[in-house]
C-alpha positions in Angstrom: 6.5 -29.4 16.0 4.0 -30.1 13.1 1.3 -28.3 14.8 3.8 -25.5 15.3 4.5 -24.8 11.4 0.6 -25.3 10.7 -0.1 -23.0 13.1 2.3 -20.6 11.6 1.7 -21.0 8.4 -1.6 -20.2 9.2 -0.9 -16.9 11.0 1.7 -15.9 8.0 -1.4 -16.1 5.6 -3.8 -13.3 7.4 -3.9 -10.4 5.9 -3.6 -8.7 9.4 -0.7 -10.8 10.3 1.6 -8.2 8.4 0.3 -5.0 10.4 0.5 -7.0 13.7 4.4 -7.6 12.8 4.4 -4.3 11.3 3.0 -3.3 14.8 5.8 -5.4 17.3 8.7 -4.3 15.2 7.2 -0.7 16.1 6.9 -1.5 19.5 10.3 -3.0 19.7 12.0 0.2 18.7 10.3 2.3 20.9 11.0 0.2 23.8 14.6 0.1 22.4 15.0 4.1 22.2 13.6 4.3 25.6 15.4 2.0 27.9 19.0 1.2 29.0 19.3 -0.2 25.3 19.5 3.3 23.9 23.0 4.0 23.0 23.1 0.2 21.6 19.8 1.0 19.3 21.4 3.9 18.2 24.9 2.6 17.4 23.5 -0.4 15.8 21.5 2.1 13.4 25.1 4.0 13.0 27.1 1.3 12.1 28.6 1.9 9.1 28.4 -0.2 6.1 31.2 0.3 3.1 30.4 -1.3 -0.2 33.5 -1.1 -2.6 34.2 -2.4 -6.1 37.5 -0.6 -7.5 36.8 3.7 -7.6 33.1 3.0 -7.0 32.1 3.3 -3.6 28.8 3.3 -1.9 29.5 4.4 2.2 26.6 4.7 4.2 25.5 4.2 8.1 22.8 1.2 8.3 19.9 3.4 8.9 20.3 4.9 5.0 21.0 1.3 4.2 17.3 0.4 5.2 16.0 3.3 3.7 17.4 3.5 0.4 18.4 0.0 0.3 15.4 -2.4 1.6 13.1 0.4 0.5 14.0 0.1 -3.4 12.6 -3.7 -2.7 9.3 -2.0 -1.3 8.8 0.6 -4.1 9.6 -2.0 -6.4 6.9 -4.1 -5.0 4.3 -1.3 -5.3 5.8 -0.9 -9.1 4.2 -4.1 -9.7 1.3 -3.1 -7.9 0.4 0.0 -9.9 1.6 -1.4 -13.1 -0.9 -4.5 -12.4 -3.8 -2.3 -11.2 -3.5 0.1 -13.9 -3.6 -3.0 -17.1 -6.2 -5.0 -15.4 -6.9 -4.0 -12.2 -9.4 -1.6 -10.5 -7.4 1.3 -12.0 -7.9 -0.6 -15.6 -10.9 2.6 -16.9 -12.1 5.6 -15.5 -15.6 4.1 -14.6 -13.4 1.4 -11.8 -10.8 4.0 -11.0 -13.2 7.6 -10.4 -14.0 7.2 -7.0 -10.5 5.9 -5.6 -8.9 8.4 -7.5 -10.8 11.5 -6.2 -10.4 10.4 -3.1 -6.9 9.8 -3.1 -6.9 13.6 -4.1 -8.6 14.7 -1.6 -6.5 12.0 0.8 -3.0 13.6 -0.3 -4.3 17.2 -0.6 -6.2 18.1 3.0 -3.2 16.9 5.0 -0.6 18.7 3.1 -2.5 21.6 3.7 -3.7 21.7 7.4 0.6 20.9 7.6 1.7 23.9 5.4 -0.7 26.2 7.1 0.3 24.8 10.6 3.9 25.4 9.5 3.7 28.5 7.3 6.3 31.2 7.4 9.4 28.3 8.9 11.5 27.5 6.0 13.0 25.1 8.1 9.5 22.5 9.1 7.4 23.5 5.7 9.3 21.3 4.0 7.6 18.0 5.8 4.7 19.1 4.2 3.7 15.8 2.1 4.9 13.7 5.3 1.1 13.2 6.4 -0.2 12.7 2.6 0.7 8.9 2.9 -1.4 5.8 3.5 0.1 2.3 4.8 -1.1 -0.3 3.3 -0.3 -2.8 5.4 -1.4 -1.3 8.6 -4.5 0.1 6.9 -5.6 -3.6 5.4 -4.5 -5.1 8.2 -7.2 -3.1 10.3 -9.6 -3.9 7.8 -9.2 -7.7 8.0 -9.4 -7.8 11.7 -13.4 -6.6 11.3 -13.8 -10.2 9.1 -17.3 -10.4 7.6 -18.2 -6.6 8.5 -16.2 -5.4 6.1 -17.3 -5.5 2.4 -14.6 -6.9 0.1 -15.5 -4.1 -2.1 -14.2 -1.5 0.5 -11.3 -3.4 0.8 -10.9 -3.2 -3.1 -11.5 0.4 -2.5 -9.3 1.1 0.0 -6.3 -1.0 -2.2 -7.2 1.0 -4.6 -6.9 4.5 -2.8 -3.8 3.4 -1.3 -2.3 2.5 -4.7 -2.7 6.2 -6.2 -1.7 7.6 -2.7 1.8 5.4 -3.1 1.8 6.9 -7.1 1.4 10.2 -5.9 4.2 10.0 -3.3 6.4 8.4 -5.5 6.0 11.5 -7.9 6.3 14.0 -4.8 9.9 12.5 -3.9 10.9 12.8 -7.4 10.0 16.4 -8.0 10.4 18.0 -4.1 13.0 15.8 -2.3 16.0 15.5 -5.0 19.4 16.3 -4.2 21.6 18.3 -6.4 21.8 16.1 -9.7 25.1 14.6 -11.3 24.1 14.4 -14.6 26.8 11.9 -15.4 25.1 9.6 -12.8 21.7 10.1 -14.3 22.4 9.8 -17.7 23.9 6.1 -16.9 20.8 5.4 -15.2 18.9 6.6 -18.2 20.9 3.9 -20.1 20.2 1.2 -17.7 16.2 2.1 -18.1 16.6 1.9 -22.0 17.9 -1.5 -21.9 15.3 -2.3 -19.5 12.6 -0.9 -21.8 14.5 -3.0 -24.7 14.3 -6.1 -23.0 10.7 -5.4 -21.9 10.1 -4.9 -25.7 11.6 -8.0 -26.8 9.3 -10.1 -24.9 12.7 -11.3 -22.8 10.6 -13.4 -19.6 13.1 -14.5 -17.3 13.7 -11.8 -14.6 17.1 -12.4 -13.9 18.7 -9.5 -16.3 16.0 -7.2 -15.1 17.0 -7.4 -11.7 20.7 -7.1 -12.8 20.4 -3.9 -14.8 17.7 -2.6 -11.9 20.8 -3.0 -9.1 23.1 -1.4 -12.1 20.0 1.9 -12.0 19.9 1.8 -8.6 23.5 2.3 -8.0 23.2 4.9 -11.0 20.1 7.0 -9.0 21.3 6.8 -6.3 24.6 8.5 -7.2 23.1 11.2 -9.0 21.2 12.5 -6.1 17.5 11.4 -7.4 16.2 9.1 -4.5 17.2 5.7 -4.9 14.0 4.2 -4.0 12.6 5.6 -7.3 15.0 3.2 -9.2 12.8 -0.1 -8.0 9.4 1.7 -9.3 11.2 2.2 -12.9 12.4 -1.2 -12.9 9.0 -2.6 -11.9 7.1 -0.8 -14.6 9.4 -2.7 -17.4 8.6 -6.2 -15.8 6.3 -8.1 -18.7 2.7 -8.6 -18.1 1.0 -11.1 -20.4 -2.8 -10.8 -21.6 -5.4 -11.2 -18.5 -5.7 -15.4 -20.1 -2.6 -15.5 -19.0 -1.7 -13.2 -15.8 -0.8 -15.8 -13.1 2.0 -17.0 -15.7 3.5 -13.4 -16.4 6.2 -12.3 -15.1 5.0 -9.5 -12.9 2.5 -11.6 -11.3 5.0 -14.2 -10.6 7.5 -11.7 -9.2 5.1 -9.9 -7.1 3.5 -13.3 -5.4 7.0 -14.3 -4.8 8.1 -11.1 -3.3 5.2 -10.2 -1.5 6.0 -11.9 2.0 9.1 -11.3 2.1 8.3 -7.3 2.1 5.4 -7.7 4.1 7.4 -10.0 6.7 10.9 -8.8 6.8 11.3 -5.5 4.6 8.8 -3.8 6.0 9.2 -5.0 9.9 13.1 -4.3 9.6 12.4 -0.5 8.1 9.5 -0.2 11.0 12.6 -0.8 13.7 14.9 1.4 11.8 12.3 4.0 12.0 9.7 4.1 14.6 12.5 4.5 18.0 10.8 7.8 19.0 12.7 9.0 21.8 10.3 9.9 25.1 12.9 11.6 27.3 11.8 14.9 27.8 8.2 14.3 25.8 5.5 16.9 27.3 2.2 17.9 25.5 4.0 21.1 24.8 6.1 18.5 22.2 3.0 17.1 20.6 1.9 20.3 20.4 4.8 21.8 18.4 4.3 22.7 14.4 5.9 19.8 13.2 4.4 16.7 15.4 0.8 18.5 15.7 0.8 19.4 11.6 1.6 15.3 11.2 -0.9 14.2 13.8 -4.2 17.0 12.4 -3.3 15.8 8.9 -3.4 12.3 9.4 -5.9 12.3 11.3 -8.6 15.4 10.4 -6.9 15.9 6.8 -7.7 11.8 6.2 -10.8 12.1 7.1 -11.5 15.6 5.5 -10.1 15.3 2.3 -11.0 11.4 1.2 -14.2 11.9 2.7 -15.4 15.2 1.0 -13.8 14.8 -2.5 -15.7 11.3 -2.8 -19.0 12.7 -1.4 -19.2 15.5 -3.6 -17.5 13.1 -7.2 -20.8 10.8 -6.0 -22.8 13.8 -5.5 -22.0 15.6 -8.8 -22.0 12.3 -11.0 -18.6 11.7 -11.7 -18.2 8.5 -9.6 -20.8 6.0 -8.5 -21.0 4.5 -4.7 -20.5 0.3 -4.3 -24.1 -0.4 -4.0 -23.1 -2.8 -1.0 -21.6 0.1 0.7 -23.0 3.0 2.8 -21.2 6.5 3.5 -20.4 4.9 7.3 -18.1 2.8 5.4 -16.5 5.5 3.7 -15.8 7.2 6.6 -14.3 4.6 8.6 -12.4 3.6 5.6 -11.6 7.1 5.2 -10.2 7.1 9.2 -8.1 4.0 8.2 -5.8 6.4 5.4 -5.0 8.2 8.2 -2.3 5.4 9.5 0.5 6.7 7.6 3.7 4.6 9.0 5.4 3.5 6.9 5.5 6.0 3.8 4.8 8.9 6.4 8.0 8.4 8.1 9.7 7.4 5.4 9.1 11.1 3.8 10.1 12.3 7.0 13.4 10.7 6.9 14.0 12.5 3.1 12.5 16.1 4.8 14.8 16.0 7.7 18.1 16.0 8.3 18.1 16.4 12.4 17.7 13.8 15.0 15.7 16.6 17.0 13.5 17.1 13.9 12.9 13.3 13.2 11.8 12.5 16.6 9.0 15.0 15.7 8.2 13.4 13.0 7.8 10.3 14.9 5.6 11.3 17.7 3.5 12.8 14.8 3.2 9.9 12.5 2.4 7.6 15.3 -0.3 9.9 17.4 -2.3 10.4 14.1 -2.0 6.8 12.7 -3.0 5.4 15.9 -6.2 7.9 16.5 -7.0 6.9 13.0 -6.4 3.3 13.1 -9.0 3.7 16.4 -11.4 5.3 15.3 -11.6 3.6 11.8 -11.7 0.6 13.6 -14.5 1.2 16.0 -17.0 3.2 12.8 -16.7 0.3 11.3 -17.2 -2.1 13.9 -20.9 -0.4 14.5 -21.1 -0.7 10.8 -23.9 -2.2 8.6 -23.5 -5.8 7.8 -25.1 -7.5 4.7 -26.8 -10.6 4.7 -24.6 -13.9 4.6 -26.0 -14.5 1.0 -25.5 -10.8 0.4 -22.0 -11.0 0.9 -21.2 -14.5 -0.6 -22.8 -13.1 -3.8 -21.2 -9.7 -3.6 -17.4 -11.3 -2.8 -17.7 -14.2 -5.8 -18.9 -11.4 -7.9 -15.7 -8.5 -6.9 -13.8 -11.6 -6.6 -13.8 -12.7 -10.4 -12.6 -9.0 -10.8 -10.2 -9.2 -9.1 -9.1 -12.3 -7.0 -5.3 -11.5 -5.3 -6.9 -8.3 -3.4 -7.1 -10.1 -0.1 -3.5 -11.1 -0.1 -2.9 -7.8 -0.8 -0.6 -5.9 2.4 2.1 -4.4 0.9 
């Protein structure tokens, strides 16, 4: 029994051990949707759930539970993680952050494009257009860790780092294109709640219990007023202290963030993956993949990806206004620009917030998962044939990216 735990213990503490759960709670759901389990996968997802404390009253079916409810865990997670990065990370000045940042640009850009022209002159599907402008961490650095030594731990800093900006980005498209109509009355208490966060912040308070209590007050607050809820967690996040870098491992946020980690990367994320991913096959022809919606998903992923991190990085390098890892070569960059392309998780999780329809959503899903699997694929196999340094290369390379920044490699949120 010993040898059991050890063993997975051991397996918990891979980085590619969250994708590969990641991966089977994927799996589970579409073998759910797709056998004589159907009608219980989708009841269990319509179950509703009634949460009631006097006039206040929060009524939603389990689905919306997982994704505005176990979601505000996940952005709150990668609140901490961009907060963190931006202090004293690899987003900390312009000279660390120039090329990850230009290509997350060109990573967010090229996909919403080749979907908006695929999709142009529907009302009805142009409004998935950012669906295939997300990047899955976990899936994405779990690829990278099953290549071991032939990966450079500076493109997995990269690649963090690109992944980061891409979750910033997304956060800032739900806030300004997938709102509701506001209640103001709503909003304005949640303003309050961020106040007294920012108050607490201010007056050094360390122990995170009243942040998280004011955090659920915002959430509640958000997610009345028609502002997705998720956006609540990231808000909360960024009022989390964060002592001076002599100190980091004993702040708050770094606490927080180690403690919280595996539980998103182990249950959060698995459970929203089941929620989620139960395409439905019954009818599927190419003529379905080849539809607006699924095909824009797949090309961006997949050809956007590729495209847009790719080119914006080659020509920032190119015109001086970001320099190359010198222990990287531009086949690195492209397989690590393949790997963006495995959307998951934020991709469908945009798609859920675009559409309404379970008709529409099923696109969505055979999209999301034909372009993140080409991409996983092919990223993997570039960068299998990859270069490899030198073993004294790449002990003197990771101790030297490593002092910069240590926790990247339990990194797979």
């Amino acid at each position: 029994m010993a040898q059991i735990v050890a063993r997975i213990n051991d397996f918990l503490r891979l980085e590619a051990s969250a994708g590969i759960i990641l991966m089977a709670a994927a799996v589970l759901a579409l073998i759910a949707n797709n056998t004589l389990l159907s009608p219980l996968y989708g009841a269990f997802l319509s179950t509703p759930v009634v949460i009631q404390i006097g006039a206040l009253e929060i009524a939603k079916p389990l689905l919306l539970w997982v994704n505005d409810g176990l979601m505000a865990i996940f952005f709150f997670l990668v609140g901490l993680e961009i907060k963190r990065e931006v202090l004293q990370g690899e987003l900390s000045s312009f000279d660390k952050a120039a090329l990850p940042i230009f290509a997350a640009i060109g990573g967010m850009a090229a996909p919403a494009l080749i979907y908006a022209g695929l999709n142009w002159g529907n009302a009805e599907t142009l409004g998935g257009w950012a669906i295939p402008a997300a990047t899955d961490i976990a899936f994405a650095l779990g690829i990278l860790a099953l290549l071991g030594a032939r990966a450079p731990v500076s493109l997995k800093i990269f690649l963090l780092a690109v992944a980061i900006i891409d979750d910033l980005g997304a956060i800032i498209i739900i806030a300004l294109f997938y709102t509701a109509d506001l209640s103001l009355s709503a909003l304005g208490l949640g303003l309050i709640g961020l106040a007294a966060l920012i108050a607490l912040n201010r007056m050094g308070v360390k122990r995170i219990t009243p942040y998280v209590l004011i955090g659920a007050f915002m959430w509640v607050c958000v997610l009345k007023s028609g502002v997705h809820a998720t956006l609540a967690g990231v808000l909360t996040a960024l009022t989390i202290p964060m002592a001076g870098s002599s100190s980091e491992r004993q702040s708050p946020l770094h606490r927080v963030e180690h403690d919280l980690h595996p539980w998103v990367a182990f249950l959060v994320l698995p459970i929203f993956a089941f929620a989620n991913a139960g395409v439905s096959f019954q009818g599927f022809s190419l003529a379905s993949l080849l539809a607006p919606v699924p095909l824009g998903i797949a090309l961006g992923l997949f050809v956007g990806k590729q495209v847009g991190v790719l080119g914006l990085s080659f020509l920032a390098v190119k015109t001086g206004l970001a320099k190359l890892p010198g222990d990287l070569t531009w086949r690195h960059m492209y397989g690590v620009a393949c790997l963006t392309g495995v959307g998951f998780t934020m991709s469908l999780f945009i798609g859920g917030l675009a559409f309404n329809s379970a008709d529409a959503l099923n696109d969505v899903r055979i999209g999301v998962l034909t372009g993140s699997i080409a991409s996983g694929l092919v990223g993997y196999l570039v960068l299998r044939t990859a270069p490899v340094r030198s073993a004294n290369a790449q002990k003197a390379g990771a101790s030297s990216i490593d002092s910069q920044r240590s926790a990247v490699q339990a990194s797979a949120s």
